[in-house]
C-alpha positions in Angstrom: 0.0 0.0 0.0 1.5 3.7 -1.1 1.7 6.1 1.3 -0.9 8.4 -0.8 -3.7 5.7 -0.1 -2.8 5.5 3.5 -3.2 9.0 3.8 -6.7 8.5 2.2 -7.2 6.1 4.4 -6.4 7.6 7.2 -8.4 10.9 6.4 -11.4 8.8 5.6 -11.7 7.0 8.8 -11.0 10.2 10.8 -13.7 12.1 9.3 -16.3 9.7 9.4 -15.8 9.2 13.2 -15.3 12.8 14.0 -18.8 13.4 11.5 -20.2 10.9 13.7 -19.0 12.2 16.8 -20.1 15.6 15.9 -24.0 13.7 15.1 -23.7 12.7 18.8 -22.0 9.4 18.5 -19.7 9.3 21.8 -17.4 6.4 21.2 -17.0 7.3 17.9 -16.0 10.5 18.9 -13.8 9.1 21.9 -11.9 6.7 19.3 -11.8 10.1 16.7 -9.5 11.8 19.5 -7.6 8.6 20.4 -6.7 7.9 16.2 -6.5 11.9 16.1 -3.9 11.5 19.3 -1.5 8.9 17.2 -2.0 10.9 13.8 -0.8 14.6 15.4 1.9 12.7 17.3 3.6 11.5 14.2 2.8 14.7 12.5 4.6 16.6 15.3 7.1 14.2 15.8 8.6 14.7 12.0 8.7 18.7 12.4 9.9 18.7 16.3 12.2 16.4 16.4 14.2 15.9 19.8 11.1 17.7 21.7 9.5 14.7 22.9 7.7 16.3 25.8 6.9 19.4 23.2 5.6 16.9 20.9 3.5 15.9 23.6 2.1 19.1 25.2 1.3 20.0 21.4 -0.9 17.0 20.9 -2.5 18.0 24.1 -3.3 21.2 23.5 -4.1 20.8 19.6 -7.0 18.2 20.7 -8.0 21.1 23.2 -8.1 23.5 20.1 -10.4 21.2 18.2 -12.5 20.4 20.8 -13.2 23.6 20.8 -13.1 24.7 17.3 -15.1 21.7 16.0 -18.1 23.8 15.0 -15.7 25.5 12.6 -15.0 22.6 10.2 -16.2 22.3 6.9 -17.6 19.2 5.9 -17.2 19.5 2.6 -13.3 20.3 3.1 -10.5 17.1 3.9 -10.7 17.1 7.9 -6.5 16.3 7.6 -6.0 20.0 6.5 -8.4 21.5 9.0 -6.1 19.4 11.3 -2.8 19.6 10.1 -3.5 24.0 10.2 -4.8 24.0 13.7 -1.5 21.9 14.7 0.5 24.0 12.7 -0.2 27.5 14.6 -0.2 25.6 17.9 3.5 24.8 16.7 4.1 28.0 15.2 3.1 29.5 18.4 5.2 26.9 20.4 8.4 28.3 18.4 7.7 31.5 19.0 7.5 31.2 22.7 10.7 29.2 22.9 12.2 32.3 20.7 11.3 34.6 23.3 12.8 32.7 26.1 15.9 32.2 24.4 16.3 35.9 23.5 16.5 36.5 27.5 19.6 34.4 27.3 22.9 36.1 26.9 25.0 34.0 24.4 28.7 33.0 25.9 31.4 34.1 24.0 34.2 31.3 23.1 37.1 34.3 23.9 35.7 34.9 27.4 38.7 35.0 30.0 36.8 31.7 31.7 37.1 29.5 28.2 41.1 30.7 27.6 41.7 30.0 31.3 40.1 26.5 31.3 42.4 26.2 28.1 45.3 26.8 29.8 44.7 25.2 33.1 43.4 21.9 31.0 46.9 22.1 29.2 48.7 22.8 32.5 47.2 19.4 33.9 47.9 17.5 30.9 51.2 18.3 30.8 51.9 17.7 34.9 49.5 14.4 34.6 52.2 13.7 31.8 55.1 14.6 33.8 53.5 12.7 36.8 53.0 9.2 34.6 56.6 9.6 33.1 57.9 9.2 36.7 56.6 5.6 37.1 57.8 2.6 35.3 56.5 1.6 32.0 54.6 -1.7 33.7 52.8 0.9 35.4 53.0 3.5 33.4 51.5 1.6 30.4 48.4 0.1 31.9 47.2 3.5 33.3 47.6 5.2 30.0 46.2 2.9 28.0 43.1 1.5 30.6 42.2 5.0 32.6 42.9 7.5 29.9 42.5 6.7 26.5 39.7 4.1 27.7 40.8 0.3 26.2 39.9 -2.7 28.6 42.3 -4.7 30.5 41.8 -7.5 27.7 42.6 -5.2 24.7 45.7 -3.0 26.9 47.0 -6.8 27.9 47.3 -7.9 23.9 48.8 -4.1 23.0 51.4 -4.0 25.5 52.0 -8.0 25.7 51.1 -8.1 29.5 48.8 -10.9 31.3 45.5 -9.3 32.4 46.0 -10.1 35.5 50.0 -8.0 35.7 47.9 -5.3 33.7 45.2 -5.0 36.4 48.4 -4.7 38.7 50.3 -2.1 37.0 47.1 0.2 37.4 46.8 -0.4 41.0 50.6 0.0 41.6 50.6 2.9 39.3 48.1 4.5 41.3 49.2 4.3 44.0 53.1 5.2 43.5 51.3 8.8 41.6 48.8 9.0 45.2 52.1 8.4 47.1 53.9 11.3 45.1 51.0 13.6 45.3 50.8 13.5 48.9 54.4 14.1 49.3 53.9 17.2 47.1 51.3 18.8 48.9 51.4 21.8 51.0 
């Protein structure tokens, strides 16, 4: 089945329970807003992307809208585009509110004092981590650079530096403590 007689499909069996619905007909009209509910979700979901709980609150609050607004629809017009228009403001007017609240928001500049300072005091620690590790022997050394900073398990660091698993695991532990050890020492 194409997707242009789903759609047709889809519109067909909406309108004739909401038409029923609006004749009186209360399940049909309860099952209108629960198909409506799926159909306005997936609408939504394509243009908000990420918003989840947006998506949500719009579905809400576009049933709300044609609740009320049902005595506004044209019969002789496809109930999808009365639909799809009502959810469209309701988005439009979602986008605009989250406009406003993001204008109140002063945007961070990347040259700010706090970003080149970080920088530096980042590099600083790099370099004394460095100078720390270079202190300790390479069986400890090794496993720690490998295992706790670029992130490889104790399997994959054993086979790249030729070490059991069990003398990697080890080295880590003796590593750490020797740099604890040295840190300690160096403190004020």
């Amino acid at each position: 089945m194409d997707s242009s007689s789903r759609t047709s499909d889809a519109e067909a069996a909406l309108r004739s329970l909401f038409l029923r619905g609006l004749d009186g007909d209360a399940a049909a009209y309860r099952e209108f807003l629960q198909k409506l509910s799926a159909h306005l979700r997936a609408f939504l979901g394509k243009r908000l992307f990420g918003w989840p709980d947006e998506v949500e609150d719009l579905v809400q609050e576009c049933l709300l809208a044609m609740h009320n607004q049902r005595h506004t629809y044209q019969s002789d017009q496809p109930l999808t585009a009365w639909v799809h228009a009502i959810a469209r403001y309701k988005m439009i007017d979602l986008l605009r509110a989250k406009s406003a609240r993001e204008a109140l928001h002063d945007p961070l500049d990347d040259d700010l004092a706090v970003f080149a300072e970080s920088a530096i005091e980042a590099s600083d620690a790099r370099r004394d981590l460095g100078g720390l590790l270079q202190t300790l022997p390479e069986r400890q050394r090794l496993p720690i650079v490998h295992v706790k900073l670029e992130g490889l398990s104790v399997a994959e660091t054993a086979s790249l530096t030729g070490m059991s698993e069990s003398a990697v695991k080890v080295g880590i532990h003796r590593g750490l403590k020797a740099l604890a050890a040295r840190l300690r020492s160096r403190a004020p």
